[in-house]
C-alpha positions as CSV (number, residue, x, y, z in Angstrom):
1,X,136.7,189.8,368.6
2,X,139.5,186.8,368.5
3,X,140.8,187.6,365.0
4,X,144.3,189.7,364.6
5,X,145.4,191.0,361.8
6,X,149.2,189.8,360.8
7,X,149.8,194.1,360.9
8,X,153.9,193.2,359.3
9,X,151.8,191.6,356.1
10,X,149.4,194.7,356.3
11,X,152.2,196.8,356.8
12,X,154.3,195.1,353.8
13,X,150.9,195.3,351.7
14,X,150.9,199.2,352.3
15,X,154.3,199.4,350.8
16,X,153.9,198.1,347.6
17,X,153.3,200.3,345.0
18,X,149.8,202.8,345.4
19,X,148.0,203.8,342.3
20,X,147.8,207.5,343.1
21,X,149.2,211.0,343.3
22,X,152.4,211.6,345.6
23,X,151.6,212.3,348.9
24,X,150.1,215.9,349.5
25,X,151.6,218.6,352.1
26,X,148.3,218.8,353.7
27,X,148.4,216.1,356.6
28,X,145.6,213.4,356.6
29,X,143.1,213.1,359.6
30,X,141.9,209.9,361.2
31,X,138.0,210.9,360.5
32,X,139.6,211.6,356.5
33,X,141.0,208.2,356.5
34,X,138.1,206.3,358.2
35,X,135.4,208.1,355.2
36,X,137.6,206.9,352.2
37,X,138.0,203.2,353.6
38,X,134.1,202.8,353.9
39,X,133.3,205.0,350.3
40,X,136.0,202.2,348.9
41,X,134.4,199.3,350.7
42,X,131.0,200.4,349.7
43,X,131.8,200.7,345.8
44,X,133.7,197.3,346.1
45,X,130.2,195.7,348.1
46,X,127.4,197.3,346.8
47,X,128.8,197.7,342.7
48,X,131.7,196.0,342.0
49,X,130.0,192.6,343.5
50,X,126.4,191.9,344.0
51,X,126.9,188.2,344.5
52,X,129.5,189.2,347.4
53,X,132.7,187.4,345.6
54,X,135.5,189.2,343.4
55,X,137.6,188.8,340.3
56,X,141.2,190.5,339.4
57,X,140.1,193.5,337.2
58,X,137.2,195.1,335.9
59,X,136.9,198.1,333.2
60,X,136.6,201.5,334.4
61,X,132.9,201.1,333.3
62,X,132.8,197.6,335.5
63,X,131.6,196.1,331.7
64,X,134.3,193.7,331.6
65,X,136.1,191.8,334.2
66,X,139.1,188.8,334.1
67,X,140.7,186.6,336.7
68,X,143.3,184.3,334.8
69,X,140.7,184.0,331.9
70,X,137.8,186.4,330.9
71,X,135.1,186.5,333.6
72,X,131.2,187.6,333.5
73,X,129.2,189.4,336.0
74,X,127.5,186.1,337.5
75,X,131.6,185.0,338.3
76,X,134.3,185.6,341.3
77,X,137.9,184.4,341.2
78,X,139.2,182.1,343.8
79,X,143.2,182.2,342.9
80,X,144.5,185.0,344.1
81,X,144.4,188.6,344.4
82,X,140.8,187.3,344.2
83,X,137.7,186.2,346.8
84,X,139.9,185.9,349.3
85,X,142.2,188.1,349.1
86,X,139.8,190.8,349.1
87,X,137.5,189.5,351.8
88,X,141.1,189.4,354.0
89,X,141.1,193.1,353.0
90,X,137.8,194.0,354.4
91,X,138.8,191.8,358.2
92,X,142.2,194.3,358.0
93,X,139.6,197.4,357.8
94,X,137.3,195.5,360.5
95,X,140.4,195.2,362.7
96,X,141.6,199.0,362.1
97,X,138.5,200.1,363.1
98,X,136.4,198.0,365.2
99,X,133.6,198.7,363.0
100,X,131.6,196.1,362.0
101,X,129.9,197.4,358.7
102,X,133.6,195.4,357.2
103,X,133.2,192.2,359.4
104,X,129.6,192.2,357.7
105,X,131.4,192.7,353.9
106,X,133.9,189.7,355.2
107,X,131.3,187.9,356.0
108,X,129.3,187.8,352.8
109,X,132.4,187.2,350.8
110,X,132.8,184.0,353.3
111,X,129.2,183.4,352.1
112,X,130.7,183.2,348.6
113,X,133.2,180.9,348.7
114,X,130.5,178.4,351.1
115,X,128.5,178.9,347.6
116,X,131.4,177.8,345.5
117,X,133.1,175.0,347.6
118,X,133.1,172.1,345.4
119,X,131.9,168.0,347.0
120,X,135.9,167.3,346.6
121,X,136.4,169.9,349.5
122,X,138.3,172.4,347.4
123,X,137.6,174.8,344.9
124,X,138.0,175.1,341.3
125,X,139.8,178.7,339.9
126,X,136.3,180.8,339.6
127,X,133.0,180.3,341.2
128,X,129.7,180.4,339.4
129,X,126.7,182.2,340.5
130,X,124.1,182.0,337.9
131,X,121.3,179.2,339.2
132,X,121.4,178.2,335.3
133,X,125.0,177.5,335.3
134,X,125.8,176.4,338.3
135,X,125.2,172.8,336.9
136,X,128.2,172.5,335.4
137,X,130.0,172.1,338.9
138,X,129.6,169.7,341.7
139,X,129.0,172.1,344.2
140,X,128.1,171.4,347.5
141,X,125.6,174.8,348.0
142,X,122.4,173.8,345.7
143,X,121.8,174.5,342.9
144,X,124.4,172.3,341.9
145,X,125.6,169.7,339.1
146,X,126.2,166.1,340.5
147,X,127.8,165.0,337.2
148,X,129.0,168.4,337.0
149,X,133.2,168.9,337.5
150,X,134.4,168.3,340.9
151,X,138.3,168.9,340.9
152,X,139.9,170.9,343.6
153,X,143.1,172.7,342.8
154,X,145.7,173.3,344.7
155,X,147.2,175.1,342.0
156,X,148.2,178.8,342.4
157,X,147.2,178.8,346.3
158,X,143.4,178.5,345.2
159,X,142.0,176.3,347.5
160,X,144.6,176.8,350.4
161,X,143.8,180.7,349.9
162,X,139.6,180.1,350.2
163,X,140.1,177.6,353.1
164,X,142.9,180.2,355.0
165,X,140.9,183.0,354.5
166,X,137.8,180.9,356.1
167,X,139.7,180.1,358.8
168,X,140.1,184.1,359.4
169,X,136.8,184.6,359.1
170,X,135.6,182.1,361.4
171,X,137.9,183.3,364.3
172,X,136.6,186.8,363.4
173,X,133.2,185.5,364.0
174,X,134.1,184.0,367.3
175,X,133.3,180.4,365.5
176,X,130.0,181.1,365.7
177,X,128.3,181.2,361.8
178,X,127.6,177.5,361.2
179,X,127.7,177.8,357.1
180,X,131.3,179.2,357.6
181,X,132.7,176.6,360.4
182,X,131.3,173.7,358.9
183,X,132.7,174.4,355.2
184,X,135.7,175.3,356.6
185,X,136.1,171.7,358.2
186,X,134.6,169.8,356.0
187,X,137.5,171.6,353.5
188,X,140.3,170.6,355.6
189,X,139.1,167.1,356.4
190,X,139.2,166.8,352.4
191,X,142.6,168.1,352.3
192,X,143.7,166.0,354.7
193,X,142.1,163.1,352.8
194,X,143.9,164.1,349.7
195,X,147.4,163.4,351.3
196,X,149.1,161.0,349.8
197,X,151.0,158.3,352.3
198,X,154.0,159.9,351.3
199,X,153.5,163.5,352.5
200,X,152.9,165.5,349.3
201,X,149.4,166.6,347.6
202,X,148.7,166.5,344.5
203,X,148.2,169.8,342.3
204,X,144.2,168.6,341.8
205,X,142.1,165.9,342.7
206,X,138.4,164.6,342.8
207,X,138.6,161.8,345.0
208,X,141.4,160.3,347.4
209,X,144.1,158.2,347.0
210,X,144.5,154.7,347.2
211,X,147.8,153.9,349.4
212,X,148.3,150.8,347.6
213,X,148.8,152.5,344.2
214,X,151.3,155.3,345.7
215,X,153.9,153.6,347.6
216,X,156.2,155.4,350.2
217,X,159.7,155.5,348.2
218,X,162.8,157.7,348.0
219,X,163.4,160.2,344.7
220,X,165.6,158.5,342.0
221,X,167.0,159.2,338.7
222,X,164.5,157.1,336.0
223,X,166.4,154.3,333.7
224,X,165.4,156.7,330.7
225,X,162.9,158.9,330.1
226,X,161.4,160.8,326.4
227,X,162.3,163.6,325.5
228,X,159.2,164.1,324.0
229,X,156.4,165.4,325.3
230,X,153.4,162.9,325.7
231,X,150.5,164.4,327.0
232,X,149.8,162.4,329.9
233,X,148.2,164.1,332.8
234,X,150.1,165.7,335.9
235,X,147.3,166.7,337.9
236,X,147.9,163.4,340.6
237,X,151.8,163.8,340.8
238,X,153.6,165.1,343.6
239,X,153.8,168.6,342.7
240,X,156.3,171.5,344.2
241,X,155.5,173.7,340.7
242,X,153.4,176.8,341.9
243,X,154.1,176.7,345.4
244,X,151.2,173.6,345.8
245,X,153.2,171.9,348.5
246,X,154.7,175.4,349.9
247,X,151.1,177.0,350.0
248,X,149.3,174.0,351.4
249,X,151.6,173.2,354.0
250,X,151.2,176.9,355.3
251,X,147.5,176.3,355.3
252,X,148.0,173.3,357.6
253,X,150.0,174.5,360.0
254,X,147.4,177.8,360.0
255,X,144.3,175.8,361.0
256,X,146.8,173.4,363.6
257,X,146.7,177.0,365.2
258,X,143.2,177.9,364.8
259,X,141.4,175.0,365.7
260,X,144.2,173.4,368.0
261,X,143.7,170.0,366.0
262,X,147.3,168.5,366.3
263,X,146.1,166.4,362.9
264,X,146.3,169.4,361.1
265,X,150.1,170.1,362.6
266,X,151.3,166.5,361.7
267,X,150.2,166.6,358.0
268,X,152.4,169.7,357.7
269,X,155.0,167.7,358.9
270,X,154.2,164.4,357.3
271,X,154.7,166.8,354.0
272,X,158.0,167.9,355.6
273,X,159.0,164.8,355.5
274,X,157.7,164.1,351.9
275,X,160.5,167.0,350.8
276,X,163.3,164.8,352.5
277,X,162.6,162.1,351.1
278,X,162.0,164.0,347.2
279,X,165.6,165.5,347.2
280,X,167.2,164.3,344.4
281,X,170.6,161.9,345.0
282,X,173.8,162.8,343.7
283,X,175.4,164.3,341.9
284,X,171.8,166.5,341.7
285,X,171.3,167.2,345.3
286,X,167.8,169.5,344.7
287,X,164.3,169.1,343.8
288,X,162.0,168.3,340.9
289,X,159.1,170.2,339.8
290,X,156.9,166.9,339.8
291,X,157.1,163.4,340.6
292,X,155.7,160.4,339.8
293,X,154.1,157.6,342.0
294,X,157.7,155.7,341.3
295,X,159.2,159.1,342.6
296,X,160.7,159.8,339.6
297,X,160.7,163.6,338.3
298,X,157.9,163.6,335.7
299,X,156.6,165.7,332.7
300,X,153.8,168.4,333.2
301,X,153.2,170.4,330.9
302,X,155.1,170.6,327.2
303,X,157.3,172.8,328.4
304,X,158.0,171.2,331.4
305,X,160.5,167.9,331.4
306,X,161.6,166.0,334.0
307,X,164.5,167.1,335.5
308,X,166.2,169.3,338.4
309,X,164.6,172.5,338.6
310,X,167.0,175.7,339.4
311,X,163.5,177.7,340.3
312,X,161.3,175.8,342.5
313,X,164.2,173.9,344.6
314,X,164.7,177.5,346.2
315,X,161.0,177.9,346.7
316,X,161.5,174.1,348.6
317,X,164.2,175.6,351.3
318,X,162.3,178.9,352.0
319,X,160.0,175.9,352.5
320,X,162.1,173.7,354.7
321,X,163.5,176.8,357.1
322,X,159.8,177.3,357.8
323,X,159.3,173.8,359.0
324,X,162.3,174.1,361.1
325,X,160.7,177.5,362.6
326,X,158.0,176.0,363.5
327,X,158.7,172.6,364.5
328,X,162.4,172.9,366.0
329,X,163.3,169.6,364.4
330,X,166.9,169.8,362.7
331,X,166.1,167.7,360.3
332,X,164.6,170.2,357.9
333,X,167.6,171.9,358.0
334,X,170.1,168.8,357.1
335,X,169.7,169.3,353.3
336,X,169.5,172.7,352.6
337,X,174.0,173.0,352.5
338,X,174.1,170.4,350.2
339,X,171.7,171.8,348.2
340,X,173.0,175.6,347.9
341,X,176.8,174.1,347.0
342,X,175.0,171.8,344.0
343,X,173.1,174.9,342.8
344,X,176.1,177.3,343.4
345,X,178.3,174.9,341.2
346,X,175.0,175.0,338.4
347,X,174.9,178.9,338.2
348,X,175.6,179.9,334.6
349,X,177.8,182.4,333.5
350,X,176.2,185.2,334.4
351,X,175.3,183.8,337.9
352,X,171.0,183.2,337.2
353,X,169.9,179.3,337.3
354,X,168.6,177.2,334.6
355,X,165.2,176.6,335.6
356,X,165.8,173.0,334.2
357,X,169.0,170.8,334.6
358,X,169.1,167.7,332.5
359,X,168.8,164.2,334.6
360,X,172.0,163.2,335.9
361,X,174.4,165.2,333.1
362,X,173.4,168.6,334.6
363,X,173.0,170.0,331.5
364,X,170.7,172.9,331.4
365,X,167.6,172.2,329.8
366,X,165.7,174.6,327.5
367,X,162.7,175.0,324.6
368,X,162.3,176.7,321.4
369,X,159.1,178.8,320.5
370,X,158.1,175.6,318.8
371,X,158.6,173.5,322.0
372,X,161.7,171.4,321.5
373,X,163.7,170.0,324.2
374,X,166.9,171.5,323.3
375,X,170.8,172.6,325.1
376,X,170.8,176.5,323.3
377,X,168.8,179.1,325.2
378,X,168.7,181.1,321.6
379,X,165.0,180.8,320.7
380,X,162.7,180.7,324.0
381,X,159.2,180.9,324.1
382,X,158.5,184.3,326.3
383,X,155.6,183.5,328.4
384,X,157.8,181.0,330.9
385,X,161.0,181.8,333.0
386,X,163.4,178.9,331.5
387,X,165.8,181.0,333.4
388,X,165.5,182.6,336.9
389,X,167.5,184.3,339.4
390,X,169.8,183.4,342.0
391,X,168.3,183.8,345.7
392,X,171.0,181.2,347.1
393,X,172.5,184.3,349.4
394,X,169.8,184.8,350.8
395,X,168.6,181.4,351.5
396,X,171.9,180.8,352.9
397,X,172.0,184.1,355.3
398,X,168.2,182.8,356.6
399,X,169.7,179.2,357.2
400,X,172.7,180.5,359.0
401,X,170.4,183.1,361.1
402,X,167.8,180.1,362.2
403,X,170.5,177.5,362.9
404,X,171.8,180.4,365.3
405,X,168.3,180.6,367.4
406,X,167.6,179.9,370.5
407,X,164.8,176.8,369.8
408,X,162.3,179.0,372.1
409,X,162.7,182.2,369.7
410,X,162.1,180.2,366.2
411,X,158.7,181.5,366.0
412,X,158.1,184.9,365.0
413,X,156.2,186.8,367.8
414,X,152.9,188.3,367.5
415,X,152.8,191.0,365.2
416,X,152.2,194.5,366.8
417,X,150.0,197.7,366.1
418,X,152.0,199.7,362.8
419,X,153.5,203.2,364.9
420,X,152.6,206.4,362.8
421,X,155.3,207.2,360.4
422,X,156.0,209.3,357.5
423,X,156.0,206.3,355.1
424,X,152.7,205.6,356.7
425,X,150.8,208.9,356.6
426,X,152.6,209.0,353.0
427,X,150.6,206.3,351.5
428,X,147.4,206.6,353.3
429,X,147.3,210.4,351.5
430,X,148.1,209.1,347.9
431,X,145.4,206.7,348.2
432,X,142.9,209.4,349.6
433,X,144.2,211.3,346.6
434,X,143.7,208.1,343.5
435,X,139.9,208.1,344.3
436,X,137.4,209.3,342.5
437,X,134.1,210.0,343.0
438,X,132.8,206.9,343.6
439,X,135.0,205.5,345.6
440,X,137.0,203.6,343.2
441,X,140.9,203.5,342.1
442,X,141.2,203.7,338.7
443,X,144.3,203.1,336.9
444,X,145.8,202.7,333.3
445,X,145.9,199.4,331.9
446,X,144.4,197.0,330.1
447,X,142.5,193.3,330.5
448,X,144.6,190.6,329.5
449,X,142.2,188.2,328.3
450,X,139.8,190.3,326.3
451,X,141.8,190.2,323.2
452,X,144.1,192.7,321.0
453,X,140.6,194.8,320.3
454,X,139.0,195.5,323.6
455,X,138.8,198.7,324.1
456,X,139.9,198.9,327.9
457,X,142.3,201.6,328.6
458,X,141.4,202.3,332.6
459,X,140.7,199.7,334.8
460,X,140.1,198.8,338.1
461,X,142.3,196.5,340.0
462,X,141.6,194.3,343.1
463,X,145.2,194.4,343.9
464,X,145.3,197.8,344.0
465,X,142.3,198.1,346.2
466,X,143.7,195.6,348.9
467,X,147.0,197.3,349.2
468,X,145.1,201.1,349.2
469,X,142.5,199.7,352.4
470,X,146.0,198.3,353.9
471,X,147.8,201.4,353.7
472,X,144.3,203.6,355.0
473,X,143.8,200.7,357.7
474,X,147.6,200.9,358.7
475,X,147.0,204.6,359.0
476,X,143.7,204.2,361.0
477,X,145.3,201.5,363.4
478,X,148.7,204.3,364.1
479,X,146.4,206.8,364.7
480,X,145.1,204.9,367.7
């Protein structure tokens, strides 16, 4: 079997927090370790999903179940710690333990998102599986709706995350499953498609661009711009908010390795150089959440103004060092200094970031619970980060450690087997110890979108069970 499991992610996975008991005195066995993975992968297969795809929580019960909105039992979530995420879950347990009952389970949740990939290429945030509402989507799988909605998101790493975990699943497979190779392709070719001339993507579409109506220009400062929100859509602008750009250049560069298509390689590139060309001029040397086809940053949403943004310009050179690692060209690198000193000499008082610096005055930008623009941070809404750490440290230690490279060592080498370790035996027991009968981790909490009077008090957590089958499958892979 081609596919490798990235064992440092695994191994990171395994060392977030596990819902369980601390780690009991009595030592775990290999056998132990291998018969809780498959009694977790069965409930998660055979009663948590019928239809093969997966949500983000589900009641104790499995009555009620959510992704970012309240979800029925004919749905799965695409965004993740959804579909994907847990179908990557099931390829880690396939690659602990060579057994194939999980490359079967990865398989059919590959089979899900085929059913839920929309005509645009992409995929909407949830995937239907009821014949009798399936109509309300343009899917390409019948039974489908051809008036029905056909946007692709690249918002929240929803389509990159269906079509990267595809791609796993086709190496897995050896390329060999038709359904699974095609949808994959005929994904990428879409995304490709959806490229604007510049470089960037937008944070939706439907249909392609026309070059003529999005010109190749440099970012600059608008003559004026309202201070009012006007409702105008920002699903075609260039969009850096949510890691769009970040998450979809990943993906590109992924299937330029998977597939050996160099296209795939130059449109990660071509988005490289969309980020040059979107850093803002003096004396605001950063990024913009969103831009305009006039490359001009843009409104989104009402809380949302054009402007410099404190948060996501960090996000953009974690972005740029990656380009640099794995293209070698310095000129990814050339405007990440200029960018730390601007956001260095922006850090407030008590050394966070305004998540929003007015246009040109630098003036940190904020909105009361009523959504006015305003200069006081006194009355925020709560549900938004108006203001964010400081990570320039770091992203100045990473630029000074890659500049330092040899150019043959910028790539990370393949990751290696996890070695047996305290920490590692550690977390494999706790899980062992948070199942219950079934095969389930159960945890307190509550579903977010099912209103002050639902009931819920236990749930059941896809996040919890992809780090629990990475900490069992680290366990089983150290034991070899």
């Amino acid at each position: 079997m081609k596919h490798r499991i990235a064992w440092s992610i695994v191994l990171f996975a395994a060392c977030g927090q596990v819902c369980g008991l601390a780690a009991a005195a009595e030592p775990l066995t290999r056998g132990e370790a291998e018969a809780a993975l498959h009694k977790a992968a069965a409930f998660f297969i055979d009663e948590v999903s019928p239809h093969g795809g997966y949500v983000w929580a589900y009641s104790a019960n499995l009555d009620r179940r959510e992704g970012e909105g309240k979800a029925t039992a004919s749905m799965a979530w695409v965004q993740p710690p959804g579909t994907p995420s847990v179908g990557r879950a099931f390829l880690t347990a396939c690659e602990a333990t060579g057994d194939t009952y999980y490359l079967d389970a990865a398989r059919r949740t590959a089979y899900a998102l085929v059913q839920g990939q929309l005509r645009s290429g992409g995929w909407d945030y949830r995937i239907e599986f009821d014949p009798d509402k399936r109509g309300k989507y343009a899917y390409r799988v019948e039974p489908s709706g051809s008036e029905g909605s056909n946007v692709s998101t690249l918002d929240d790493d929803t389509t990159q995350a269906a079509l990267r975990y595809l791609m796993q699943a086709d190496r897995a497979l050896d390329f060999k499953d038709e359904a699974i190779h095609e949808a994959v392709l005929y994904g990428l070719d879409c995304l490709l498609k959806a490229q604007y001339p510049i470089g960037a993507w937008p944070q939706r579409y439907a249909s392609f661009p026309d070059p003529e109506k999005w010109p190749v220009l440099r970012a600059s400062y608008p003559d004026s711009w309202s201070r009012e929100y006007e409702g105008i859509s920002y699903a075609a602008y260039y969009t850096f908010n949510d890691n769009t750009i970040a998450d979809t250049i990943r993906t590109m560069f992924e299937a330029g390795d998977t597939y050996e298509d160099d296209r795939y390689r130059a449109a990660a590139r071509k988005a490289g150089d969309f980020i040059l060309l979107a850093q803002m001029p003096d004396p605001q040397p950063a990024w913009a959440q969103q831009y305009d086809a006039g490359m001009h940053p843009a409104w989104a949403r009402k809380f949302e103004p054009p402007a410099v943004t404190g948060g996501e310009s960090q996000g953009v050179m974690r972005v740029l060092l990656s380009l640099y690692r794995e293209t070698g060209d310095a000129k990814y690198l050339e405007p990440i200094p200029r960018a730390i000193a601007y956001l260095r000499a922006s850090q407030l008082p008590n050394g966070r970031l305004a998540r929003f610096y007015e246009l040109q005055t630098n003036t940190p930008l904020y909105f009361t619970k009523d959504y006015t623009l305003t200069y006081s941070s006194d009355d925020m809404p709560t549900h938004y980060s108006f203001i964010v750490g400081s990570n320039l440290d770091a992203i100045e230690a990473e630029y000074k450690a890659v500049q330092a490279l040899d150019p043959s060592k910028l790539k990370p080498s393949a990751p290696r087997t996890p070695k047996m370790s305290q920490d590692v035996r550690d977390r494999a027991r706790a899980a062992v110890d948070a199942m219950d009968e079934r095969g389930a981790w159960v945890q307190d909490g509550r579903l977010r979108y099912h209103g002050a009077d639902d009931p819920t008090s236990r749930v059941i957590e896809s996040a919890t069970f992809i780090r629990n089958v990475a900490a069992l499958s680290a366990f089983i892979a150290a034991a070899d």
